[in-house]
C-alpha positions in Angstrom: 0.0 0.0 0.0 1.1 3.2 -1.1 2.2 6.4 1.7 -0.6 8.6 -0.1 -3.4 5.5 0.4 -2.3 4.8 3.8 -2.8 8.8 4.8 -5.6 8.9 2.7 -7.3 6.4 5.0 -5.9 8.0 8.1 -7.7 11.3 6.7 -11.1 9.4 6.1 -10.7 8.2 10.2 -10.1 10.7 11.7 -11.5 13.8 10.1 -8.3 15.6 10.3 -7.7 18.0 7.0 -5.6 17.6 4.7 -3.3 20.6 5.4 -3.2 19.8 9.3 -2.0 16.7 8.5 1.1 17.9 6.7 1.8 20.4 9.2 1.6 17.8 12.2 3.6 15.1 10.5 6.1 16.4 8.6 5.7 20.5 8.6 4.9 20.8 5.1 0.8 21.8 4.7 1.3 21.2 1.3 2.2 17.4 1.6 -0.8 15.5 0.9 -1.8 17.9 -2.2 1.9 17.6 -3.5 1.8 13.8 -2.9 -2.2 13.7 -4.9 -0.3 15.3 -7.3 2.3 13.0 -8.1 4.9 13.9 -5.5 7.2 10.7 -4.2 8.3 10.7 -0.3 11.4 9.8 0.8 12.1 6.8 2.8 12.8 9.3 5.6 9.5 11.0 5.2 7.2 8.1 5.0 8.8 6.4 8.3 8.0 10.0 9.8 4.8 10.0 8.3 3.8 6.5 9.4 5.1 7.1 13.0 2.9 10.6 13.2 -0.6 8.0 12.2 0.6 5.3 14.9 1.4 7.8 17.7 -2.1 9.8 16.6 -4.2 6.6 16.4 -2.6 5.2 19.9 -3.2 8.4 21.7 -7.1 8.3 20.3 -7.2 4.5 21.8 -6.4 5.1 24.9 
């Protein structure tokens, strides 16, 4: 599964925008529009991307 499908989900879950996101995971607002765009993360960024939708999601759970 892709980074941009995996956030994608995360977005539908939570209700968090799109631009929030970005700015919470990785400081860029622009992130999921670049990435809808055609954009390619890093290995760096979607390790800090996945790690921002675990912690978010486990602090929700609890």
């Amino acid at each position: 599964m892709t980074t941009l499908r995996r956030i994608e989900q995360f977005l539908r879950r939570t209700g968090m925008p799109a631009t929030r996101f970005g700015t919470q995971a990785v400081r860029d607002p622009r992130l999921v529009h670049d990435l809808r765009k055609g954009r390619q993360p890093g290995e760096h960024m979607s390790r800090r991307v996945e790690h921002f939708m675990n912690t978010y999601e486990g602090k929700i759970a609890k």
